[in-house]
Each structure stands twice: as structure tokens, then as C-alpha cells.
C-alpha positions, -999 to +999 in steps of 0.1 A: +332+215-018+357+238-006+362+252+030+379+278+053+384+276+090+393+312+111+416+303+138+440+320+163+477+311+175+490+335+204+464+367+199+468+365+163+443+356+135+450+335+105+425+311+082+434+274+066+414+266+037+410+228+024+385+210-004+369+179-003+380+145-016+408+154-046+411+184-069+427+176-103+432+143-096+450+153-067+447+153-027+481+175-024+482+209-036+499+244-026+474+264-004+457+239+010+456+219+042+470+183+039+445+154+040+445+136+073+457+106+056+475+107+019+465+075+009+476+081-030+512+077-029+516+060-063+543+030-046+521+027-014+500+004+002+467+015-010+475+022-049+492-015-045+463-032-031+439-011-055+458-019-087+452-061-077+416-054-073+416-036-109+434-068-119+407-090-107+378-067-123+400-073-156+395-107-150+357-106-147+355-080-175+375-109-194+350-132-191+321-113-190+324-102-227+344-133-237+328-150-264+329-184-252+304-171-226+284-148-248+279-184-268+273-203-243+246-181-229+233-169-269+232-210-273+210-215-238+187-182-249+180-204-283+176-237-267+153-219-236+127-207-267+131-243-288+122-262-261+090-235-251+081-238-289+081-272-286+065-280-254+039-251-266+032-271-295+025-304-284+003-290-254-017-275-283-022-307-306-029-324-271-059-294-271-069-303-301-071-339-300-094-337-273-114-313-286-116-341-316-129-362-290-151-345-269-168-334-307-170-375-314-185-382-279-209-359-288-222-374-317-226-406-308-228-435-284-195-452-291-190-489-284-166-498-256-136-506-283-141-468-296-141-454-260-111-478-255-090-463-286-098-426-276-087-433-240-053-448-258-050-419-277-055-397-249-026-416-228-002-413-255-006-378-264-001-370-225+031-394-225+044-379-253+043-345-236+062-357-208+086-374-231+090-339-248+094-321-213+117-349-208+143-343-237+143-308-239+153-306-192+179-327-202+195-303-232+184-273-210+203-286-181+229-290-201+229-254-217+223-242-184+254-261-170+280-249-198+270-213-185+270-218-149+308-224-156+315-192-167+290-177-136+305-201-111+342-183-120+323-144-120+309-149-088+344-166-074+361-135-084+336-106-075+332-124-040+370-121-039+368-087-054+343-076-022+366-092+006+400-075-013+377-042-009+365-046+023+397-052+036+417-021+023+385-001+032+389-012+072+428-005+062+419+027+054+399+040+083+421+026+104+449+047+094+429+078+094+433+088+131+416+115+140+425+146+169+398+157+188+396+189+204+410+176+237+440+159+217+426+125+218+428+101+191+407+075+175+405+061+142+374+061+121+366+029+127+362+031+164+345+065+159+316+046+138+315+018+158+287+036+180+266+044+158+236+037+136+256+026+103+286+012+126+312+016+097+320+045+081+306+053+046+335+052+014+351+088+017+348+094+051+377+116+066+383+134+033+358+163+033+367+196+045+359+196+080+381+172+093+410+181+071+407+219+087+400+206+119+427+177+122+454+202+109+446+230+132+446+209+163+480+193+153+496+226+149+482+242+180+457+264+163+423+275+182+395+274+157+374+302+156+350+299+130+346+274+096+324+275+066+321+255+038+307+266-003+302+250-035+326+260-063+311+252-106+280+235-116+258+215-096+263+179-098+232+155-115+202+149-092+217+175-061+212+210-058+241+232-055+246+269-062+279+285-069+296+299-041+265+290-018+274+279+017+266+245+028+263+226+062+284+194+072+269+159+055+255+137+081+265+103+069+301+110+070+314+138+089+286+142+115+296+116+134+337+127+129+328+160+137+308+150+172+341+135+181+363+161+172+345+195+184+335+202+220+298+193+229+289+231+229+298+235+193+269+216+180+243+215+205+215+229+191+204+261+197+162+278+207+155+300+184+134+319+218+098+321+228+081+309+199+052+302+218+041+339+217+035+332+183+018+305+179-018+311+176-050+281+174-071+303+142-099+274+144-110+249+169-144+235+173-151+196+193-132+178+171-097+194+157-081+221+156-065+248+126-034+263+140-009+288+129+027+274+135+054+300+132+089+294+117+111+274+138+088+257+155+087+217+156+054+202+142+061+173+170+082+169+203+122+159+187+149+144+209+152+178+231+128+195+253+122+220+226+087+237+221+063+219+195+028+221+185+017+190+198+035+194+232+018+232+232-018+219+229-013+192+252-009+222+276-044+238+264-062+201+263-098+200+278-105+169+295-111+138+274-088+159+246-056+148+235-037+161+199-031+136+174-010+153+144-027+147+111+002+159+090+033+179+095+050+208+085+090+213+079+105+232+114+113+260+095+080+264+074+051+283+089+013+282+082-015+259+088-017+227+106-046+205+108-045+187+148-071+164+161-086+157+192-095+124+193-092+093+173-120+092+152-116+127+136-075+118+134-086+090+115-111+107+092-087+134+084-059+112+078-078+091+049-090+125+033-047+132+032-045+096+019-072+099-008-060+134-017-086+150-009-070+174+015-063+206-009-034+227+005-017+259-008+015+274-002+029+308-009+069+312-013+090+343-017+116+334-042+152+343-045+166+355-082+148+369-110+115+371-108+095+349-132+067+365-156+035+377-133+006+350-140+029+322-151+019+287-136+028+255-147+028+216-133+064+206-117+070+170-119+105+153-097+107+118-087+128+127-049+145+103-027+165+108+005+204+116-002+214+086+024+249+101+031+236+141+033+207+140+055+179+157+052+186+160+016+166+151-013+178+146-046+164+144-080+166+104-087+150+097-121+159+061-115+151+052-075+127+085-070+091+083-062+068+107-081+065+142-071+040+169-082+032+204-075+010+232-094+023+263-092+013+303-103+030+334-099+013+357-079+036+390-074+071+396-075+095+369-061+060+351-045+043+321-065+014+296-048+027+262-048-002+233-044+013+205-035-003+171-055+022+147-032+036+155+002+070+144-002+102+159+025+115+193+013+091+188-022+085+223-024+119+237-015+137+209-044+107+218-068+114+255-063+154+257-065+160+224-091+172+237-124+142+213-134+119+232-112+117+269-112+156+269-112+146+300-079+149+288-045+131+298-016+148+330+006+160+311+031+164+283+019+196+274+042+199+235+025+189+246-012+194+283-013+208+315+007+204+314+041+188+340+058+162+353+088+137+322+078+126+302+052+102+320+037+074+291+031+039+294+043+015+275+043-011+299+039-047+277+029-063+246+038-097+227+023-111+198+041-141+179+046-151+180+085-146+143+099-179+146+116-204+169+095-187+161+058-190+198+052-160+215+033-141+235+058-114+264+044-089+284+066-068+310+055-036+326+068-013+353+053+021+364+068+039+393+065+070+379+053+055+385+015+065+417+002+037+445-003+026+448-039+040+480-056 
């Protein structure tokens, strides 16, 4: 990520520019702000330290591909199946044998020395199991034992490894001191100490932001404005466009960034009277189908901001009250299922549950346009991208399943039907090189920003929670372009 911060110095206008992390290996290059802390002087404390942690992976690596341990643990695999084999196969002859003797019971009416010999063979047949059991815990235990060696000394090291780590991590943040617009200072470590995660994540202090920021406020420069863009190919699993402008992470340089800029700076701003807009297109006794516009929160947030729920609390009847049966995205518009009591909020829920909720999107797309009548079946597994919140990324590993149907209905506009309700599903499936490799205009996380995002959610199919009969709704916007 690279960045560029407009700032002033008596009435005159200059810009810094500064990229994230290192480039070529290096955090030091001509043109660019400095990092707030150089940290890879090749003699220095850090590359020191560093270089005795490699040694100590070395010395795991040693012994994890040694062959004295591979032996040791080849020999225990062997001896683990022997001794099942084994223990297998003189459960089964025990089987058998009493089988034998249920079949000679059966037959006959033995005389009290007969009973007396099958009993005997019964009792040895169960002894000799447990003399089996018996000789192959003491060669597993051994086995076992001439591996635990080997583990004893990898876990010695790797919990050596973790406190060498932690402690030149804390060394770190400690010496990255940070200036805040009122020329205060604090290191990261007190910075994170208020909040959620408490310590600061790996990399914290080396993105763009606080590079610009720290070196315009030690060399008396105003800031006027800063932006931040991707330069090459995306990386694996996120989504990022060439030359595309990108907000601040939220695991590491929210929190720096809260410090460093005054409180105006990121307070959030109303979009205006979105109210006006809202409009309730069906309501009968027991929910109602509303029309959110874009920008407005599906629930009350942390401010006093405008929401759906908090607008039909105002229009409640008595004995009313809205229970939200699912949500959409702030900046998607469309249709919202709200109920007015528990029963039907229940009802309505289990029919979103048991899929049986059907709900249909439209999207104007950014790019080429894609063949008219193409449709398809997109398929991401999408997990939350802890350190740049609200982020999903592609995560064929740790991802849960994702799946929307899609067709293309005009130019730039294709009908998305969501199969899973995952966060931002639609906006990843539509912009992911995996997806339809378009994302949504507007799209400010995925895509170019612009007026809106322009999502709508413009049908819904239900069954009623009280009558069972299937209910549709409909809702078009003009933000989709007229059909030549």
C-alpha cells in the first residue's frame, strides 16, 4: 500500500508520500518518508535478537527432520499397529471360542466337569488378553518414551522461541513513539493498552498513515488531506485493485490513528435526513416490508444516528414493538422484513434459518459488461480479515461456505440470489477475480468509491408467520440505468 498526505508549512503546499511495511526488502528509500522507527539496521538490536531466534528455529528444524527422531517416531507408528494387530487378534479367537461354546451348550446338557473345563477355557482366553494388553503398554510406553525425548527438547525450544519473540515484539512497540497532533507522545504499547486486543498486532506502526503522519508533525507540517491506493496484483484471498484507494486497517492503525488525529478527523459524519426516504411498502398486524434507503443503519449503532428499527419505534401502535428479522449492509438499500411481536419474529426468523426466505438483489456493476443472459452459481468460503475490519477475505482453508446465483439482466446490472447470508457476500462474490472479477459501483471497500453502493435489495418471498400464505414484495430504484 502506498500513500500521500497534502500538507502546508507557512501558506505554502507540499505532499509527503510513504508505503507500507518495506519495499524491495527495504524500509529506507529516496522519496519517501522515513519509518517511525528503522528497526533493520543490519548491527542493531532487533536484526541481533532476530538472528538468535533463527538460531533456535535451526535448532528445532534440526531435530525435527533428524533421523534419530524420524526413527524413533517411524519405530512407535510400527509398534502402535503391532500391538492393535495383536490385541485385535486375540479379542477375535476369544470371539470365537465362545462362540464354540455357546454352539456346545446348545447341544447338549453337559455334566458339571464339561461346564467346569469351558469356564477354564473362558478364564484363560480372557487372561491371556490382558497378558497381551499387558506386554505390548509396556513396549508402547517405551516407544512412546524414546519419542517424548525428542518432543520434550521441541517444545523446550519453541516455548523459548515464543518468550525470545514476545520480548523483542514489546521491544519493538516500545521504541515506536508516536506524535500526536497536539505533540504528545506515547508508544504503541500504551496506545493499545486501552483497548479491545490490548497489544498491538505484528506490524503495527509501519503502514502509511502513521509514517506520514509522525513525519509531518515532527517537521511542523499541517496535514491537509491523506489517501492511501494499492499498487500490482492483489494479494491471495483479499481483494485489491490497482491504483484503487483504500481506507485505514482497523486492527493496527485505527487505534494509532485515534491517538494521533484530532477527534473531529474521524468522527463520523450523517449522511442528512434519510428519514424522508424511508418508506414502510407493506405492513399488516404482524410485520412489516420496508424500503431502507442507502446509508441508513438496519439497527441503532453506538451514535444517535437514524436506523430502521429506532424509525418504527417512532410509528409503533400500542402493544407493537420491531424486532429485526434480518439486516441489511448500511450502505445497501431495498427490502427489510421487521416484526411486530415475538411470535411472527420467531416464525420469520426459522423460515431465514431453514432457507426458506428467497431474496433477490440487483447490482449495477463496474467494468466491462458481462454477456446479456449469462448466469451462473458463485461459490467462496469468506471469513472476517481480523486485522482489516469489516473485511472479508477468500479463505479456502478457515472460510465458511458461500453461495450466490446470479444472471445478467442489462448492462452493468445482474440479479444476485443469495443461497447463504454471509457479511459483504455479495460485494466479495461480485469484485473476487473468482467471482465476477466486476465489483459493485460504489463499492468503497472492494471497488471505486462513489455517490452509493449501488446494491438493492429489490425482492422478497416469504411465508406469512400467521396465515402460511407466500407473501412477495417488490422494489425497484432508480439507481439502475434505463435500458437502451
Amino acid at each position: 500500500m502506498f500513500g500521500v498526505l497534502v500538507v502546508t508549512k507557512e501558506e505554502k503546499m507540499y505532499y509527503l508520500a510513504a508505503f507500507s511495511g518495506q519495499l524491495y526488502d527495504k524500509s529506507v528509500l529516496p522519496g519517501f518518508v522515513p519509518p517511525v522507527f528503522d528497526f533493520l539496521a543490519p548491527d542493531g538490536y532487533f536484526k541481533s535478537h532476530e538472528a538468535e531466534i533463527t538460531v533456535v528455529n535451526q535448532r528445532i528444524s534440526d531435530i525435527e527432520s533428524g533421523g534419530d527422531y524420524l526413527q524413533a517416531r517411524m519405530f512407535l507408528r510400527q509398534t502402535e499397529a503391532e500391538a492393535e494387530e495383536s490385541i485385535s487378534k486375540a479379542k477375535a479367537n476369544m470371539l470365537k471360542a465362545k462362540e464354540n461354546r455357546d454352539a456346545v451348550r446348545s447341544q447338549k446338557t453337559l455334566s458339571p466337569e464339561e461346564e467346569a473345563a469351558l469356564v477354564k477355557e473362558s478364564q484363560f482366553l480372557k487372561a491371556e488378553l490382558r497378558r497381551v494388553k499387558q506386554r505390548w503398554a509396556a513396549q508402547l510406553e517405551k516407544a512412546r518414551g524414546a519419542v517424548s525425548v525428542y518432543e520434550q527438547q521441541i517444545e523446550t525450544l519453541a516455548s523459548q522461541r515464543k518468550k525470545m519473540s514476545e520480548a523483542l515484539q514489546n521491544w519493538l512497540f516500545e521504541h515506536f513513539v508516536m506524535v500526536n497532533y497536539l505533540g504528545e507522545r506515547r508508544n504503541l504499547i500504551d496506545i493499545f493498552r486501552d483497548t479491545v486486543q490490548q497489544l498491538p498486532p505484528a506490524g503495527t506502526g509501519e503502514c502509511c498513515e502513521p509514517k506520514l503522519l509522525q513525519y509531518a508533525y515532527t517537521h511542523g507540517l499541517k496535514p491537509v488531506q491523506m489517501a492511501m491506493f494499492w499498487w500490482g496484483k492483489s494479494p491471495e484471498g483479499e481483494i485489491r485493485h490497482h491504483l484503487h484507494y483504500y481506507p485505514a486497517c482497523s486492527g493496527k492503525c485505527k487505534p494509532v490513528l485515534t491517538y494521533m488525529l484530532p477527534p473531529e478527523v474521524l468522527a463520523s459524519k450523517a449522511k442528512g435526513a434519510l428519514a424522508e426516504k424511508f418508506e414502510i411498502v407493506y405492513e399488516d398486524d404482524d410485520l412489516w416490508v420496508v424500503n431502507k434507503p442507502s446509508g441508513m443503519l438496519s439497527v441503532p449503532g453506538k451514535t444517535d444516528r437514524e436506523s430502521v428499527i429506532s424509525i418504527l419505534q417512532g410509528r409503533c401502535q400500542e402493544e407493537e414493538s420491531p424486532f429485526v428479522v434480518h439486516r441489511l449492509d448500511m450502505d445497501t438499500s431495498g427490502l427489510m422484513i421487521v416484526a411486530k411481536h415475538k411470535s411472527a419474529h420467531y416464525r420469520l426468523q426459522k423460515q431465514f434459518k431453514d432457507r426458506e426466505i428467497h431474496k433477490t438483489y440487483k447490482a449495477v456493476l463496474d467494468d466491462d459488461p458481462l454477456p446479456l443472459g449469462e448466469e451462473g452459481r458463485i461459490e467462496l468460503p469468506l471469513a472476517p480479515d481480523i486485522m482489516h475490519r469489516p473485511f472479508q477475505r477468500v479463505d479456502k482453508k478457515h472460510g465458511k461456505p458461500t453461495v450466490t446465483l446470479y444472471r445478467v439482466v442489462g448492462e452493468h446490472v445482474v440479479e444476485l440470489h443469495p443461497l447463504t447470508g454471509r457479511t459483504h457476500q455479495l460485494r466479495v462474490h461480485c469484485a473476487h477475480s473468482e467471482g465476477l472479477g466486476r465489483p459493485i459501483k460504489g463499492d468503497n471497500l472492494y471497488g471505486h468509491r462513489s455517490d452509493r453502493l449501488y446494491l438493492h435489495a429489490s425482492r422478497i418471498v416469504f411465508s406469512h408467520p400467521k396465515t402460511g400464505e407466500r407473501v412477495e414484495v417488490s422494489s425497484e430504484s432508480a439507481i439502475f440505468p434505463m435500458p437502451s
